[in-house]
Phi, psi and omega in degrees: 000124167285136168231168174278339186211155180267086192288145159241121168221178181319090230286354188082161188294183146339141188282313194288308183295321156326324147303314173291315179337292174340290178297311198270341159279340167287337166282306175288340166284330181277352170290307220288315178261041125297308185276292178314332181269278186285344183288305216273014172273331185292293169335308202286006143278004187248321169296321178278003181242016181237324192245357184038051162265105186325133162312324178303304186309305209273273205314349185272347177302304136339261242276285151357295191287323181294322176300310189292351200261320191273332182268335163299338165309298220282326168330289182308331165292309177307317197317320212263330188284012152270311198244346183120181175251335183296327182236022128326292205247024129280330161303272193336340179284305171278357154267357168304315188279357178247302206302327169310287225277351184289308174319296189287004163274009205275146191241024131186206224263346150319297200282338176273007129312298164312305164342307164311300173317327171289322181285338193290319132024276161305319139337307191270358177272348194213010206262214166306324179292270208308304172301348177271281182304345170290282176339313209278310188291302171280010176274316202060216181298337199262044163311296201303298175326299187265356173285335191289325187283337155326302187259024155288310180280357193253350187256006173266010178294295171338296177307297168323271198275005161265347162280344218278308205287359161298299196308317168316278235276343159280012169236000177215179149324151166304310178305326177300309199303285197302349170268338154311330171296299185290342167280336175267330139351305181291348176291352174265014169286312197280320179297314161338292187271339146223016148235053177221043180265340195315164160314121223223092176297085208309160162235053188246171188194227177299354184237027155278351173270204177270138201304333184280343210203016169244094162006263151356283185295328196270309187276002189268343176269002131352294175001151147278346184267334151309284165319304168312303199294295170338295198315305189283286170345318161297325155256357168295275190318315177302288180293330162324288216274002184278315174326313187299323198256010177262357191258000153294323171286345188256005179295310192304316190292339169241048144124344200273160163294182162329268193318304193282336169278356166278338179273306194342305186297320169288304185307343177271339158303340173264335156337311153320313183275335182274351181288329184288346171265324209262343192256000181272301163305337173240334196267339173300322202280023172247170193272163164355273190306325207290299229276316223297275075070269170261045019041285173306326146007250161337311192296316209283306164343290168287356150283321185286301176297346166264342158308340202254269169350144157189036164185147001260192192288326183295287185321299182302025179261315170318287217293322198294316172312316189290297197274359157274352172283339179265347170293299155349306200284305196306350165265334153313315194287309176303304181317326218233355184314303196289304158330308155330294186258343177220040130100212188252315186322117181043057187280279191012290182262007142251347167254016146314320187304288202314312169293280219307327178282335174300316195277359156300309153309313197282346197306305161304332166336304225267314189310264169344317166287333174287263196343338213277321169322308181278295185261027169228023170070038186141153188274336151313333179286325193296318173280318167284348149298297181328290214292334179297304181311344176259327185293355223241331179280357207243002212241307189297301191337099168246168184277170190281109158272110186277009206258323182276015208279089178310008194213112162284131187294109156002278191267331188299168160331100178209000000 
């Protein structure tokens, strides 16, 4: 295997206990984006025709909550490289179960914005950052191993909970639907809290004080090879997911139906998952940058072939199929950025940073794609600005100088 660095990490737990760990983030990620994520794109035409509430308002409500998710990560990163992840991402469970049932109780569209801001909350306590760091701190050598499976099963949420939460809602209410979601919510607090107990090896180190009031801390997330990578993981990440939500309108607008641009869209979703199986046997033993680099590739390649491509369908199935596997490897690619290059020692609080900024871009993708769509005229154009934006992203990218590290870690990576 190539790394960039001669990683010191933590030696890990047990084999056998590592499974559960395993097993019990796998259960909980896909519950947690399942309910927290995916119910409200299945919801939000019914909630704005039951409640006559703009569609704008509720995706910004949305769109909200992901932001607050992303500036609470960092806080939630330093927390586990001090103390662990259980009781971080056991809150985060309860508060995921009062912010549910406060949405289907907000009786208008202020108290359903606050809720949201409660779930975005909830969110940065329970989504991919805390489970990414749980993984990374109790994993050992076999991290890659157990990050891929987590987010093979946490990327089957969608596939779960979006028919469940169809089914629901044509038979109670919306409000009925999220208070059924929060009764199943609530199984991921007692898993939280007993199977995330193990023994917990701080990784905190030179980047544990505040970002604000630390020296120390201000350069190294300063860096420049830090800085660059957030940059690129950020528009990288910002043109991926726009892609994902953008690509039924732009299939419809050139000719295919509703249904045939849903399976396109579905196929890419399975895309995801052989990419993400694909990346630990063949894609580890290239570096960092390499693997980085080229993903982001991939992506801008397949973005650019479906502006063009729009018939017949089987191709376009292909190519959607294609941009879900580099969608697949980019999350993996995200999971392991940091790790890669400066080891396990204070992952919490730098890839909180990292996450918060990804997931901030995605937050914006669906708004921000539709406009860019309306102002270069159309959404074939629209995917080749996204694809120039990922090739642009493979440009931020450098290779790792562990020479640059500006702070020597104790304990850390050297």
């Amino acid at each position: 295997m190539t790394s960039d660095i001669a990683r010191t990490t933590p030696p890990g737990l047990p084999a056998g206990q590592l499974r559960g760990v395993v097993a019990v983030l796998c259960a909980t990620e896909i519950i947690s984006w399942g309910i927290l994520f995916y119910a409200f794109p299945v919801l939000s035409t019914t909630i704005r025709d039951t409640e006559d509430w703009s569609l704008t308002w509720l995706v910004a409500c949305f769109t909200a909550a992901q932001l607050v998710a992303a500036a609470a990560g960092l806080w939630v990163g330093r927390r586990i490289d001090s103390h662990g992840p259980r009781s971080v991402m056991t809150a985060g469970s309860c508060l995921g179960v009062v912010a549910v049932v406060l949405i289907a109780a907000a009786p208008n569209l202020p108290s359903f914005l606050l809720a949201w801001l409660l779930a975005g909350v909830a969110m940065s306590g329970t989504l991919y950052a805390p489970a990414f760091a749980a993984v990374t701190g109790w994993a050992g050598d076999q991290w890659v191993k157990a990050l891929t499976a987590v987010t093979l099963v946490a990327g089957l949420a969608s596939t779960v909970f979006a028919p469940i939460t169809a089914v629901l809602v044509d038979h109670v209410s919306w409000r009925t639907t999220y208070v059924c979601l929060a009764v199943v919510l609530v199984g991921t607090i007692p898993l939280h809290w007993l199977g995330l107990a193990a023994s917990w090896t701080p990784l905190t180190g030179h980047l544990a004080g505040s970002v604000l009031h630390d020296p120390a801390r201000r350069r190294v997330v300063h860096q420049p090879e830090f800085v660059l990578l957030v940059a690129a993981m950020t528009l990288g990440g910002f043109c991926v997911y726009a892609v994902v939500v953008n690509l039924v309108p732009l299939l419809i607008q050139h000719g295919l139906t509703t249904t045939e641009a849903a399976v396109a869209l579905g196929i890419g979703g399975a895309g995801q998952v052989v990419g993400r199986l694909f990346y630990r046997p063949v894609l580890i033993r290239y570096s960092a940058r390499v693997r980085t680099v080229g993903t982001l590739g991939a992506a801008s390649l397949t973005t650019l072939a479906l502006a063009v491509v729009h018939q017949p369908v089987l191709v376009v199935c292909a190519l959607s199929f294609a941009a879900g596997t580099a969608r697949g490897i980019f999350t993996l690619i995200q999971a392991t950025a940091v790790s890669d290059r400066w080891g396990t020692h204070d992952f919490g609080a730098r890839n909180g940073i990292l996450s918060g900024a990804v997931m901030a871009a995605a937050a914006f993708a669906p708004w921000v794609g539709t406009l860019l769509a309306s102002a270069v005229g159309g959404y074939a154009a629209a995917f080749v600005v996204l694809a120039l934006g990922c090739l642009g992203a493979t440009a931020l990218v450098r290779p790792h100088d562990p020479a640059a590290e500006p702070v020597p870690a104790p304990n850390g990576p050297r």
